[in-house]
Structures are given as C-alpha cells and as structure tokens.
N, C-alpha and C positions, 0 to 999 in steps of 0.2 A: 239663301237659307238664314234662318235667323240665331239670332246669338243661343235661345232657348232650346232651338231644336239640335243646334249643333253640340250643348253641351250633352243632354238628352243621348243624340249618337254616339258620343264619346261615353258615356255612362254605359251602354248597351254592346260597343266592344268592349269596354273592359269587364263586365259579365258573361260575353263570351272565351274572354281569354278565361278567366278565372273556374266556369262552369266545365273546357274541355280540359285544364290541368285538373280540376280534381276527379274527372273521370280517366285521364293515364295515372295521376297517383295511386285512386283509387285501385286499379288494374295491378299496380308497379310493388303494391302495400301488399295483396293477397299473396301475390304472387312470391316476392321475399320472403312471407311469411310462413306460407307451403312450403318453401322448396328448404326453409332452414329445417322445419319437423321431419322431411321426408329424410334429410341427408345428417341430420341432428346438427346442425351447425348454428350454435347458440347464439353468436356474432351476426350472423344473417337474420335471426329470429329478433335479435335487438334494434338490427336496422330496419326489419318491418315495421316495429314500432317507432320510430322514428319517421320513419314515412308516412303512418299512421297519423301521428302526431302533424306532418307538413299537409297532409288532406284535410284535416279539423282546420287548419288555418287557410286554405284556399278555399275550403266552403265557408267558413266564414267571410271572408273578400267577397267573395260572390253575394252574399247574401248582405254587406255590406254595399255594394254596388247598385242592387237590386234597390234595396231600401231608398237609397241615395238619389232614382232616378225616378222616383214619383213626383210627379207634379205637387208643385205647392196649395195650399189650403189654408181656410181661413184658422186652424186650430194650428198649421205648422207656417208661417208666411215665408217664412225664410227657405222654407225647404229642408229636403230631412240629406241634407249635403254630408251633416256631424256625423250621421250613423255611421258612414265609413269610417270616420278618425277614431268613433270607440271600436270598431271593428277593432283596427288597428294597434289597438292596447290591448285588446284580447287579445290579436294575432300574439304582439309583445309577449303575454305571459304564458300562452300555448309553446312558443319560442325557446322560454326560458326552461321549462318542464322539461321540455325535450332536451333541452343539453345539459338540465340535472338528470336525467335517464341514462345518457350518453356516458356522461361522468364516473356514474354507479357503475355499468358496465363495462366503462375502461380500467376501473377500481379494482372489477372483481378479473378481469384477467390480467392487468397488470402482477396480482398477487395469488390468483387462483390458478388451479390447476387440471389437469383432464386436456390431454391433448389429442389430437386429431387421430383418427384411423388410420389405418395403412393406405386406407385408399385415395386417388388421390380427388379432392374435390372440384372437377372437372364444372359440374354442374351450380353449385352455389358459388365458383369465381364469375360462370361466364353471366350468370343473372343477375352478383353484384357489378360485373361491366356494363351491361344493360342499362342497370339504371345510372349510368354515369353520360351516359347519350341522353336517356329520358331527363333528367334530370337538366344537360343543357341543353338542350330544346325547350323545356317548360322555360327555365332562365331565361333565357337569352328572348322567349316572346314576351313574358310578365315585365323584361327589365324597358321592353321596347314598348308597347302599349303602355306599361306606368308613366313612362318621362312623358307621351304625345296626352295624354287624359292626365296627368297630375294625381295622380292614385298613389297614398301614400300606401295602402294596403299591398297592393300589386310588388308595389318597390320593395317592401317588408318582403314578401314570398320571393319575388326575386332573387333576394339578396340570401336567403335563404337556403334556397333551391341551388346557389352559386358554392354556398357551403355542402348541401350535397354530392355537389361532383367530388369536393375532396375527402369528404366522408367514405362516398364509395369506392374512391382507390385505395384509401387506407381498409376499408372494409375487407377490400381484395387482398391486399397484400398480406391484412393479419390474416386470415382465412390462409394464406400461402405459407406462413410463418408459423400461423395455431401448426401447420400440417408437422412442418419441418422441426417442431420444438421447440418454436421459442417463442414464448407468448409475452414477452417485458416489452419488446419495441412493438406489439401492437396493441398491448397495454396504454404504452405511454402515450401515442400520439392520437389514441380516440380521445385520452383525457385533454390533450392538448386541445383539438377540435370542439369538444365539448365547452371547456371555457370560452371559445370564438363564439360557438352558438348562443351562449349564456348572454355574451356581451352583447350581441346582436339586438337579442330578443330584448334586455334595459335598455337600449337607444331607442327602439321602436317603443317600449310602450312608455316611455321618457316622454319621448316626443309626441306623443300623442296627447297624453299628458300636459304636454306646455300649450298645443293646437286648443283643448276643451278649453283652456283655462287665459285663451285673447292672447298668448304671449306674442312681442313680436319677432317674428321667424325669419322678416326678410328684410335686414336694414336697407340692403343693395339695391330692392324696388321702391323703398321708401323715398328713399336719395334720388331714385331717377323720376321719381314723381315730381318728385317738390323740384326737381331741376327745370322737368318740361312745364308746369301750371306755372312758374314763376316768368318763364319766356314770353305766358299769353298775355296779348296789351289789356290793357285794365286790372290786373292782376298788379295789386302793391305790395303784396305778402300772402307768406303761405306757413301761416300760424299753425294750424297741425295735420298730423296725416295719421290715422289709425289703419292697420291692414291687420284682418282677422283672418287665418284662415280657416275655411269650411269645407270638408272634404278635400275633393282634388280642387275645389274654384278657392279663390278667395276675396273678399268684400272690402272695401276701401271708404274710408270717413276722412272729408278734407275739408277742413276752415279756409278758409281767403278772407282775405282787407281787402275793400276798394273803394274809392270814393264816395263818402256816404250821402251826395247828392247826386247821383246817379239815378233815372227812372226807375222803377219796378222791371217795369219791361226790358228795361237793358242788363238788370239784374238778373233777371233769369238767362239772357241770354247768353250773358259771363256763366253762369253754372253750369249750362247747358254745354258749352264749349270746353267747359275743364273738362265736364263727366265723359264728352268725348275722349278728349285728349288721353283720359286715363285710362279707358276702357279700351283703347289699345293695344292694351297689355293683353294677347290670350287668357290668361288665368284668370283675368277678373270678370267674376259671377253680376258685380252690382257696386254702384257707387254711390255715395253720398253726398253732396257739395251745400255748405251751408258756407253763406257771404255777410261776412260784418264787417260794417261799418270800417273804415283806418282811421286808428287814433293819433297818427304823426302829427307834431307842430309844425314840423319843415315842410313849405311849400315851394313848389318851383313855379315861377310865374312872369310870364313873359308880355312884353308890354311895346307896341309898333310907335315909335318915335319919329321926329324930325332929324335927330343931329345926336352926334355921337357927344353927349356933353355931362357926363357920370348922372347923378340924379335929377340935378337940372337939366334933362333931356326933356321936351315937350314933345308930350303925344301927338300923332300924326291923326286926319281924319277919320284915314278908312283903313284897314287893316292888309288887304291886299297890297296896297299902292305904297306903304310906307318902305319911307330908303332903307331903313336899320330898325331892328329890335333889340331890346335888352331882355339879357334872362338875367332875371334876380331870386335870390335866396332867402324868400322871409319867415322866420323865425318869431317866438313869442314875443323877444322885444328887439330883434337886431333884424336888418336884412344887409345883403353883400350882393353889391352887381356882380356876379358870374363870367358873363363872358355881351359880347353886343353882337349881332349878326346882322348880318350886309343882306339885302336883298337882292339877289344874282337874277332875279328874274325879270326885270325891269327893262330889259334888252327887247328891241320889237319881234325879236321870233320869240318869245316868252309869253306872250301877252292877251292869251288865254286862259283863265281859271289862276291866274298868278297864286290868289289867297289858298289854293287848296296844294299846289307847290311849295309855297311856305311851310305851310303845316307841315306836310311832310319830313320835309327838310329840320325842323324846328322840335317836332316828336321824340327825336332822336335825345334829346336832353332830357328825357323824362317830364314831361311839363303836367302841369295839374292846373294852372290860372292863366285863363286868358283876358286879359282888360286891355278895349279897344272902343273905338267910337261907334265905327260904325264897321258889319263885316257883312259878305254877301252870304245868301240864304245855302251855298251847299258848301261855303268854309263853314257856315255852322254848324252844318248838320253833322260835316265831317269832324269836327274838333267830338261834337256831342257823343259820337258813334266811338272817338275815341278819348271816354271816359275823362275831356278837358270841361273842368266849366268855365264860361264866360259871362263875365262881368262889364256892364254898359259904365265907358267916362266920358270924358267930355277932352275937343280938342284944344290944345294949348294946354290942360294939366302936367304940372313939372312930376316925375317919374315917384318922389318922395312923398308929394300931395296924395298921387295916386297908391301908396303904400298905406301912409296912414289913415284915407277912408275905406282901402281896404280891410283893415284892424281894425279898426271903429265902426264896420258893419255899416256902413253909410253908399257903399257899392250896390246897385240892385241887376240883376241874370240881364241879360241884355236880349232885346227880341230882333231876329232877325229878320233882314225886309221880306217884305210877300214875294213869290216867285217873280211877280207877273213885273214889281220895280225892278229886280234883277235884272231881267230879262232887257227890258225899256232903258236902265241904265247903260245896260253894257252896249247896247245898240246903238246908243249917244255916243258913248264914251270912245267908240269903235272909228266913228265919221268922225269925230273932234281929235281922233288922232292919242287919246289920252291909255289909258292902262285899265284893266279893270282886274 
C-alpha cells in the first residue's frame, strides 16, 4: 500500500469516528434536552446545550476530515491537509462558548434559587448517567483514532468529551443536590469545570493557531532528524531542518553540505537517501532535501607512503600495496599529520581487493582527499561512491610537496585504470607472488 493511500485510509477512519460520534451526540443532545423540559430540570436543559455545542465541534472534525482527504490539485498542490487545523480553531472557539455557557449557568445557581420538587428526579439523574458512558465511549474512541491518524481535531473532541464525563456526574450530583436544597456545591463546581473547558478550548485554538502560522511544534523530531541525516555517509552537515505541520501529516524542509565536487548523479542519490531516511517517521506527508555545496576549509586527506617519516614520507606507487598511510589535516595555511596507518592487509590471506579493505578501514576518519599514484579501478569507484575525491601524484613525492600542490591547485582528479588493466594486473601480480 502506498504512503498516499494509507494516509487517504487513515483520513477516512477518522471521518468515520467523527460522523458516528456526532450521530450518539446528536441522539444524547435531544435527548438531554427533552427529558430537562419534560421534568423542568433546568441544569439538564443546560447540559443539552452543552452537548449541543460538543456536536457543532465533532461535525465540524468531520467535515474537517473530509475536506482534508481530497486529493491534491493543481489550484491546492499541497493538499487541503490545513482545513483540519482551522477546523480545529473553530472547534477551539466552539469550546470556549460552551464553557462561557457553563460558567453562566453555574453563576446562576451558584446564587439563584427555585429548587427542586418534591419529587424525586429519578429520570433526569439516570439520562445524566447515561451520558457519562456515552460520553466515554465517544472519548476513549476519538482519543484512540486521533493518536493512530494524527488528528489534531479528534484529540481536541477527545479531550473534550473526557471533560464531559465529569460534567455529567457533577450534572448528577447537583440535580441530587438542586433536590435536597442545596444548590452552592453545584453551583460551585460547574463553575469550576467551566474554567477547565474555557482553558481547553484556548490551548486548541492557540495551537491551531501556531500550526497556520509554520510554528515549530516538534523540537524532539527535529533533533532526531538531524541525528539520523548526519549518520548518512556523504552527509557533512545538516544546516537546517523546517517541520511544518499540516493537518494530522507533517512536511519536512532539510539543507545538507556535501562535497561540492560530488556528481550530479551521486547528488541526487544523497537526497534521495535522506528523503528516505526521514520519511520514516509515520507522520510525514512529504520531504524536501536541497544539497549545498560545504564551505569547510578543514580537509582531511590521506596520502599511501613508503616510511613512516612525518612529511618527508615518500609516496608509495600504488595505493593498495602501500605499507602505511598518513592522515593529515589541511587547513587554509597550516596542515598537522594526524595520525599514520599501517597497512594490516598485506598478509597472504589478505591479498585480494586489499585497496578497497583499506578504504574501509581508512573511512572511519572521516576522509575527504585521497592523493595517490596509481589505484585500482573498484578502490575508485569505491572511495567516489563514498563522496572521497581523488587526486593523481607522482611516486617518490615527500608528503609536504604533495600538500603544497595540493593548495596551489596544481593536483589534477586522477583517472582510474580500465577494468580490463585491473583485471590483467592482478592476474600478473597473482603468479609473481606480489599484492594487488
């Protein structure tokens, strides 16, 4: 299945969760609202509307959802992902109304009066318990479907519908309280709930809010982005990372450095391997990778010698067969031999592909310059493949000479032999007992 269609299904249950909650709200709303008129129970006829108010905000999800899962077009390219996060600020300010309604009405029985009949309300306790079920069942599925789809709408009703369950027992209990006379403690604690919902409903449309407006929302994926692109080889830095989010997906824009004589071709395939790498994140809808150039003066550049003898070490022929290399440190106007490495491979059960063992082995210092005489055509390919360039010298050059025509641009990319020499050499070199 593909990435499109899987988010497409994810879009289309979360319009099913969203289309059956506002059909039990819808149900759970009349229903509250009858049963307060029938029984004059003015607290139940508040909570209808309050319900009232939580089915404007799941058909809005819905119809956020809906919107959200149209395929793209040349007038929308991006896709209409956003409709849901402005949903989501509606929901926000649908949110808030409702727990200024709440407010009012805890207000007026906090300090109002008119209390309950004699009789006892049997029937508007047990249809405010009702919806104290309905209510987490809606929850407890919007909260599950939002985290698995990313639905910031969903989560908003959720979280919502989670303050409903405590709405409705306090609903009950003042309904038990209005009876018995004392209407202050279920005054007080709609107004309390009231504030919860106020506060709810500014976080969501806050956040929605900051989602319209590019903020960024997830340091913690950013961080783990730039952790894993900086892992991948050829990858010298990881200059920026933007994550927008759009709806439940989110889009990802990331800069890289890499060798700025690096193919075209090998370019895209550095892109192409980040965009994977990051697209492993479920949530993300689409990536961006643009690759420039690195401006570092610091190169690291290693160089196949005779003799371990600091700069006056003379370059060996061939770059396989050399005893020792030097890694050096060259700089705008200073270089520092680093460290020398022994060739371990020079042993007769070694003495196949030795030059592409090296590399290997040699990779591991972060290398960028290779200058060598002469190297065989799949250490080349192989240094090229990883983003090393190599530069043709000449053997017998002291390790210093070989520095300063490096800086003097007097170095030229070195061609490696046709297959068919390789081939013909090592076949020689095999019978003659030598190394290749």
């Amino acid at each position: 299945m593909s990435n499109q269609t899987e988010r497409s299904e994810k879009l289309r249950r979360g319009q099913r969760i969203a289309l059956a909650a506002t059909f039990l709200l819808s149900a759970l709303a009349v229903f509250k609202f009858a049963t307060g008129i029938i029984f004059d129970s003015k607290i139940l006829i508040t909570d209808g509307l309050h319900s009232g108010v939580d089915l404007i905000a799941v058909l809005s999800s819905w119809l956020g959802l809906r919107l959200a899962a149209r395929p793209k077009s040349s007038r929308f390219p991006y896709g209409l992902y956003r409709a849901e996060t402005f949903v989501t600020m509606v929901i926000g300010v649908f949110i808030v109304w409702g727990g200024a309604e709440a407010f009012l009405a805890g207000y007026d029985r906090l300090f109002g009066h008119g209390f309950a009949k004699p009789i006892f309300p049997a029937v508007p306790m047990a249809v405010s318990l009702l919806s104290v079920f309905v209510a987490f069942f809606v929850a407890r599925k919007e909260k599950q479907v939002g985290r698995e789809i990313n639905s910031r709408s969903l989560l908003a009703n959720a979280s919502d519908s989670f303050l409903d369950i405590g709405t409705s027992i306090v609903v009950t209990i003042g309904i038990a309280l209005n009876y018995a006379q004392i209407p202050y403690v279920e005054g007080a604690v709609i107004i309390l709930i009231a504030i919860l919902i106020v506060r709810l409903g500014i976080q969501n449309a806050w956040r929605s809010v900051l989602i319209l407006l590019d903020a960024n929302l997830d340091p913690e994926l950013q961080a783990n982005i730039g952790e894993k692109v900086t892992q991948i080889p050829g990858v010298r830095g990881v200059n920026e990372i933007k994550i927008r989010q759009s709806g439940p997906f989110k889009m990802v824009e990331c800069k890289i450095s890499a060798n700025p004589s690096i193919p075209l071709y090998t370019t895209h395939s550095l892109a192409d391997e980040v965009e994977s790498v990051i697209q492993d994140h479920e949530e993300i809808e689409s990536v961006f990778v643009h690759v420039e150039p690195e401006g570092s003066e610091i190169v690291s550049m290693v160089v196949p010698v005779k003799e371990m003898n600091g700069f006056d070490s003379r370059m060996h022929g061939h770059f396989g067969r050399a005893p020792f290399f030097v890694i050096i440190k060259v700089t705008g106007g200073q270089a520092e031999i680093e460290d020398f490495y022994l060739n371990e491979f020079l042993g007769d059960k070694d003495r196949i592909h030795v030059g592409v063992k090296v590399i290997k082995a040699i990779l591991r210092h972060g290398i960028d310059v290779v200058v060598t005489a002469q190297v065989g055509e799949i250490s080349c390919h192989f240094l090229r493949e990883s983003f090393v360039d190599l530069f043709q010298g000449e053997e017998g050059l002291t390790v210093s000479e070989i520095i300063r025509r490096y800086r003097s641009g007097e170095l030229h990319a070195i061609r490696p032999h046709p297959i068919e020499t390789s081939i013909a050499e090592r076949s020689s070199l095999h019978s003659s007992g030598e190394v290749t």
